[in-house]
Each structure stands twice: as C-alpha cells, then as structure tokens.
C-alpha positions as CSV (number, residue, x, y, z in Angstrom):
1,X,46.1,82.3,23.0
2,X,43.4,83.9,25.0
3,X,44.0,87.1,27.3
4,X,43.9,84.4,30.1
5,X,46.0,81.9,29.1
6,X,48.7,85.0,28.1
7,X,48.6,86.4,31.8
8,X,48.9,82.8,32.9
9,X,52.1,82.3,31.0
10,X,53.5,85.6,31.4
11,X,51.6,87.5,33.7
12,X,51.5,91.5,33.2
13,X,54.3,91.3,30.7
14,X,52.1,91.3,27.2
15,X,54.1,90.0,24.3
16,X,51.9,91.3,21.9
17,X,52.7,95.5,22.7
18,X,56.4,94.5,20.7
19,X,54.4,92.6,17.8
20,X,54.2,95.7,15.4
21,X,57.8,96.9,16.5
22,X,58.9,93.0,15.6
23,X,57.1,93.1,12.2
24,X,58.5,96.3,11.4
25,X,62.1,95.5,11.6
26,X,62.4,91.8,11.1
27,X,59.2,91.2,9.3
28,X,60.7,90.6,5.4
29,X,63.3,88.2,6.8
30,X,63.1,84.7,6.7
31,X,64.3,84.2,10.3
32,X,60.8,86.2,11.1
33,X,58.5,84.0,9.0
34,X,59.8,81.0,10.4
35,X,59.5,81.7,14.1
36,X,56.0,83.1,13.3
37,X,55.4,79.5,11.7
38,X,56.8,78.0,15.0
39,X,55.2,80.4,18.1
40,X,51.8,79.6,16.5
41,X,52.1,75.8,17.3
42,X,53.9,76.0,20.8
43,X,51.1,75.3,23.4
44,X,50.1,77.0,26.7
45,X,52.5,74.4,28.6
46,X,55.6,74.9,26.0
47,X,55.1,78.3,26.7
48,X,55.1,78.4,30.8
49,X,58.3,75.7,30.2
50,X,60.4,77.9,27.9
51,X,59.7,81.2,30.1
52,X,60.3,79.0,33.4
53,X,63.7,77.9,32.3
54,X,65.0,81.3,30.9
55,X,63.4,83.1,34.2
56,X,65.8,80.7,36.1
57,X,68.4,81.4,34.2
58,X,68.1,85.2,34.3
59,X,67.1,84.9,38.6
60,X,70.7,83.0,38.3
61,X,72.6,86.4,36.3
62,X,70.9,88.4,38.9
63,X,72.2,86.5,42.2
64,X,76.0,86.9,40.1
65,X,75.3,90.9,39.7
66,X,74.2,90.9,43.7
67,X,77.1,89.2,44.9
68,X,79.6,91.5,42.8
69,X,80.5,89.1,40.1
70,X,82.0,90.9,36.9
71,X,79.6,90.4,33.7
72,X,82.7,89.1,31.8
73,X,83.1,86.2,35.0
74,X,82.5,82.6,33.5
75,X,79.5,82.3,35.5
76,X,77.9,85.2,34.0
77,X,78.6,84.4,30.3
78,X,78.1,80.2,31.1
79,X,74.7,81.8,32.2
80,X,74.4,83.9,28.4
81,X,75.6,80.5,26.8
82,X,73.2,78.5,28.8
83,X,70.4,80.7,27.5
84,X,71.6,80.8,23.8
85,X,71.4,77.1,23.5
86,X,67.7,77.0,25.1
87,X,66.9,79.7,22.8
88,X,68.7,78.1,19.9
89,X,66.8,74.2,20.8
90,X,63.7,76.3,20.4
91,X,64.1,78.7,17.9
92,X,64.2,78.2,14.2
93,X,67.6,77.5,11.9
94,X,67.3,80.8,10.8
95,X,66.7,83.2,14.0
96,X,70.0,81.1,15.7
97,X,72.1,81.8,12.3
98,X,70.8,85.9,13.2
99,X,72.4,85.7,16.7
100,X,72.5,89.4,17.1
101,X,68.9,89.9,16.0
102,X,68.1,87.2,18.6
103,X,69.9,88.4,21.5
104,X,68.8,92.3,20.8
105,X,65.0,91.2,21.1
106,X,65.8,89.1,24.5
107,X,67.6,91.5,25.8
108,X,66.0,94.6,25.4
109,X,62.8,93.2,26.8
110,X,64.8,91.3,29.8
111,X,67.1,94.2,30.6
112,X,64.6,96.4,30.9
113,X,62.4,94.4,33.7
114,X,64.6,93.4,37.0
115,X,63.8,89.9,37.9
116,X,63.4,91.5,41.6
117,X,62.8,94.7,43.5
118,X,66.2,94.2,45.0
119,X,68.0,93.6,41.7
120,X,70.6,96.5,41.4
121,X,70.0,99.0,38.5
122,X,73.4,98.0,37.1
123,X,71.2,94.8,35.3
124,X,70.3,96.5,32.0
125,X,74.4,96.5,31.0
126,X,75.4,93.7,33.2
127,X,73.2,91.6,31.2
128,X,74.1,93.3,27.7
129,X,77.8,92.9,29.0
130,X,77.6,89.0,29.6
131,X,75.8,88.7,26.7
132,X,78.6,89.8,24.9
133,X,81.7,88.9,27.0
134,X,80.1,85.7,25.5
135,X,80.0,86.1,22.1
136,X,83.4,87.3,22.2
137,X,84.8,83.9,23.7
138,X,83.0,82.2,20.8
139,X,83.9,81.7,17.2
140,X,80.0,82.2,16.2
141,X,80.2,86.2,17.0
142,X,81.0,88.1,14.6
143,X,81.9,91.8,14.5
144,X,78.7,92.5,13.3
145,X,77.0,90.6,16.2
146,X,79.0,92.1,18.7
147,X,78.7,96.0,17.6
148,X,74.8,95.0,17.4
149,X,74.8,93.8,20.9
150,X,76.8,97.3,21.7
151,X,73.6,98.9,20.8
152,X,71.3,97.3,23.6
C-alpha cells in the first residue's frame, strides 16, 4: 500500500510504527504468519470497510462511557462481542484461537486514541474493562486470556 492510500484508510494513525514491535513478540507464532499471509491480500476498500465498521463500533463504546454506562453493562460488552466476531470473520483460525494476543494488540492501539476530543479520559480502562467483563461471560476466556487483558 502506498503512503497515500495508508493515510486514505487510516489517516495520521500509521500501522506500520507497531510492525517491528508486532514481529518481535508474535513473529515465531503461527497466528502471526498467517495474518501476514492475509493483510497482504486485503485491498484498499477491505481495508476502509474493516476500519469503518470497528470505528463505529468503538464511536458506539464511547457514547456508553459519555452517558455513564458501567464497562461491565450489556451494551458495553455486546459492543466487545460485536467487535470480536468482526475481528474473528476477518482474522485467521489461529489469531481468533490467541484471543488475548488479539485483543491486547486492538486494544492497546484503540485505548490509547479517543475516538473524540470530548471522549472522557476514563476510555483507556473502560475499553480494557468491557473487553474483559466480556470474556468473563464467555466460556472461550480463559484465565490466561483474562490476566493478559489485565495487563492492557
């Protein structure tokens, strides 16, 4: 993807700054290699339609937090369920089976960007909290995945 085409998709935000930091900690596994395999063949439009519907669902979390709705409210972690499934029909077998791995790397580059100016400074643990108010309602979350998303 040209510079272009990147600031078209995701405007100042520039994916590649995390690729090294990616490589380093996930690089050896297989979940990695395969959603290498798969980003390389997603086109310009699959990319603006993926980030358009997880930017509505993450302007959606942030109307919740501005309205005073707990993290661990059904609306918040519907929202975090909502956005697992998107980023499990897009992802690869392997990166949905490493649901911690997939969340951390969502989250920590969501949670530290406000979807607005007037977006309270509670989001960074309001949106770790629903993330994992949600994987605590669900058989798939392990310990494991719920201590990693602890860490965020």
């Amino acid at each position: 993807m040209t510079n272009e085409e990147r600031f078209e998709v995701f405007g100042d935000f520039d994916p590649s700054k995390y690729e090294d930091e990616v490589r380093e900690k996930w690089g050896k596994s297989e979940a990695y290699r395969e959603s290498v395999k798969r980003v390389k063949q997603y086109t310009k439009d699959d990319l603006i339609k993926i980030k358009g519907e997880a930017d509505g669902i993450f302007e959606e979390l942030a109307k919740l937090l501005k309205r005073g709705r707990p993290a661990h409210s059904p609306e918040a972690m519907d929202l975090a369920e909502r956005h697992r499934k998107q980023f499990g029909k897009r992802s690869t077998p392997a990166l949905v089976r490493s649901t911690a791995v997939s969340a951390r790397c969502t989250l920590t580059i969501r949670a530290s960007r406000r979807p607005s100016s007037d977006t309270p400074r509670a989001w960074p643990p309001y949106v770790r909290d629903a993330w994992r108010s949600n994987a605590e309602r669900h058989e798939w979350a392990t310990a494991a995945a719920i201590r990693s998303l602890l860490q965020i």
